[in-house]
Structure formats: structure tokens, C-alpha cells
N, C-alpha and C positions, 0 to 999 in steps of 0.2 A: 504494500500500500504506500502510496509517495505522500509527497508534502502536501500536492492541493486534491488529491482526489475527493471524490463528491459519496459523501455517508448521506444512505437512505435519512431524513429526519423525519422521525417516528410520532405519531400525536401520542400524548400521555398526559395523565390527568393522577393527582395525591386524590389518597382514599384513606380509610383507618379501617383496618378490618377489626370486622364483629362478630362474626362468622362463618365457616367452609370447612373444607376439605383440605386446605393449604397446612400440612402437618407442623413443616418448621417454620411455619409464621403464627404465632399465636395473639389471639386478641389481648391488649389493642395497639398491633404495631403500624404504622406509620406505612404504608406502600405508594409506589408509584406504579400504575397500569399502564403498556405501551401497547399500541396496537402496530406493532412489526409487519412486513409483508407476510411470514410465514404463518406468525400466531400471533396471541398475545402473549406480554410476559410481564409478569407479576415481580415486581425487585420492593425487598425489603429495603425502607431508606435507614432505619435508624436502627444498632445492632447487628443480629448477624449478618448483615446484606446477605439472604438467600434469594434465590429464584426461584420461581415455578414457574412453565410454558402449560399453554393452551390452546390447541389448536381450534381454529376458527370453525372447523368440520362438528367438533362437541360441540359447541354454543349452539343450544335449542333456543333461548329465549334469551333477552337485555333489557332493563328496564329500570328507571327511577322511579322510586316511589317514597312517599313524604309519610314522618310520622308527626301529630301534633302533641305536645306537651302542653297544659297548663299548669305553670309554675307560679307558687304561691310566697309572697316576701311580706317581710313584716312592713311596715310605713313605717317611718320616720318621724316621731312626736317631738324628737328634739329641734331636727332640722326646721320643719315647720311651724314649730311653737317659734325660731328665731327670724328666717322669711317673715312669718305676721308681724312680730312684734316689730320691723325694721320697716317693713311698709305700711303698716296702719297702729303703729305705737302699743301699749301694755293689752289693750281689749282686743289687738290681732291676733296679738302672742297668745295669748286664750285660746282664741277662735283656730288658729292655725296649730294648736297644739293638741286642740281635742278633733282638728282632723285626722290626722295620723293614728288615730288608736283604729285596730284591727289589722286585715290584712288583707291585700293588694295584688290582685291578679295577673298574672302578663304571660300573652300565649307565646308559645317556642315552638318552631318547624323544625326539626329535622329531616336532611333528607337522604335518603340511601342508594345506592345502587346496588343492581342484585343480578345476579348473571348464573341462567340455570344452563348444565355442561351435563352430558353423557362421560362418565368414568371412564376411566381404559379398562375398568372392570365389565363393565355394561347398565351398571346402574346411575339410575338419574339421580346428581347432585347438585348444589348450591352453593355461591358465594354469596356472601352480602359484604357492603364495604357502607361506612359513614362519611358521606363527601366531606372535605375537610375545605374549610372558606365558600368563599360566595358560589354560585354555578356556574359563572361567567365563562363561557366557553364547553361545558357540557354538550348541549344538544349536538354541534359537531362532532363530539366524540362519541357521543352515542348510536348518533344517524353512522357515518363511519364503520365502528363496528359489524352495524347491525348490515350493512352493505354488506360486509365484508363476508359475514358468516350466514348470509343468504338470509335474513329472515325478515320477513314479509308483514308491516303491519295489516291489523286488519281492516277495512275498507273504514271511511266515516258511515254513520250512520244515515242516510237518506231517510226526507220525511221529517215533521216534525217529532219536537221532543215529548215525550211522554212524560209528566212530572207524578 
């Protein structure tokens, strides 16, 4: 290989696995997914850098799907009792102080991808991985694969919606 030759550059995308089949990668290490001409291959980033390959011929199915969390925090009586009291003097400090009593909702998305594979055994397995930051640039890598390893969504639905 010379100085200026030209390396395929491979799409990949960080994930945290959660769980699969990948023996020497245990949850929750840190991978990076590349989708190579031949397969895909799964490299541990942090740790033992192992690999796993996968060829595109196993991949039955590719798919993000979203989990919702409702997480619960306490409020803040201190914080707010000082807010009030600084913008509408001692009767805010009250007022903004006995807001804060209870506790305070705020929804969390997670989202996962999940990649169903034919074993070299014969049996049907599963990866699931925890996208790690925003999705920004997912669906390429998704669409991508899903090219790659022939599989065909399925039609929209024609017709109206049924609610």
C-alpha cells in the first residue's frame, strides 16, 4: 500500500451496547458500527478493542426504535424561594418557595438500534445498541445498511388513517 492510495471510507456510527450475542463485548461498552463493503464490523472503542464481523447476508431486519422514560426530580425550594425573593422582595421569597415543594416531571427519549442476524448456528439473534448523542446523521446509516443487506421496507400504508 503507498503513500497516497485511496482507503475505502466506511460510514460508522458510536452505539453502547445493551445487549446481543457479541461475547467479548459486554454491556455497556462503548462500540463503533462500520458498515465495510464486505460486512459490518462491530470494534470495541474503549478496552479490549475486540471485533466482531457480520455479514450483510445474516441481517434479517435494522431498525431504531425509541424508548420513553418519565423521570421524576425533586424542585428546588431553595432556588426558588431566592428567584422570588430577588424579583418581587420577602412575599416572592414565600410565594417562590412554596413552589418548589413536591416533584417535577420531565420526559427522556431514548433511542436504540436493534439489528436482528441469522447465527452461523442457524438460529435467529439480536443486537440492541443505545445510540450515544444526538441522531444526526443516523437515517443514512440506517437506509445504507438496510441497502446493503437487501431489506425491503414495507410499502406506506395507502388510504386513510384509521385512529
Amino acid at each position: 500500500m503507498g503513500l497516497f492510495s485511496k482507503k475505502e471510507k466506511a460510514t460508522a456510527y458510536k452505539f453502547l451496547v445493551v445487549d446481543g450475542c457479541v461475547p467479548s463485548m459486554s454491556a455497556p461498552s462503548t462500540v463503533r458500527i462500520s458498515l465495510l463493503s464486505e460486512c459490518i464490523e462491530i470494534r470495541q472503542i474503549i478496552g479490549g478493542k475486540n471485533v466482531a464481523q457480520l455479514s450483510y447476508s445474516q441481517v434479517t431486519a435494522a431498525e431504531k426504535v425509541n424508548e420513553q422514560q418519565i423521570a421524576e426530580h425533586d424542585k428546588s425550594v431553595i432556588g426558588r424561594a431566592v428567584v422570588g425573593g430577588v424579583v418581587l422582595g420577602p412575599l416572592g421569597a414565600v410565594v417562590g418557595g412554596m413552589s418548589g415543594v413536591g416533584k417535577k416531571q420531565k420526559t427522556v427519549y431514548k433511542d436504540f438500534f436493534v439489528i436482528n442476524y441469522t447465527a452461523a448456528s442457524g438460529e435467529l439473534s439480536t443486537l440492541s445498541f443505545e445510540m450515544v448523542g444526538p441522531p444526526v446523521g443516523f437515517a443514512p446509516f440506517l437506509s445504507e445498511l438496510k441497502q446493503r443487506a437487501g431489506i425491503v421496507d414495507a410499502p406506506a400504508q395507502v388510504g386513510p388513517t384509521i385512529l
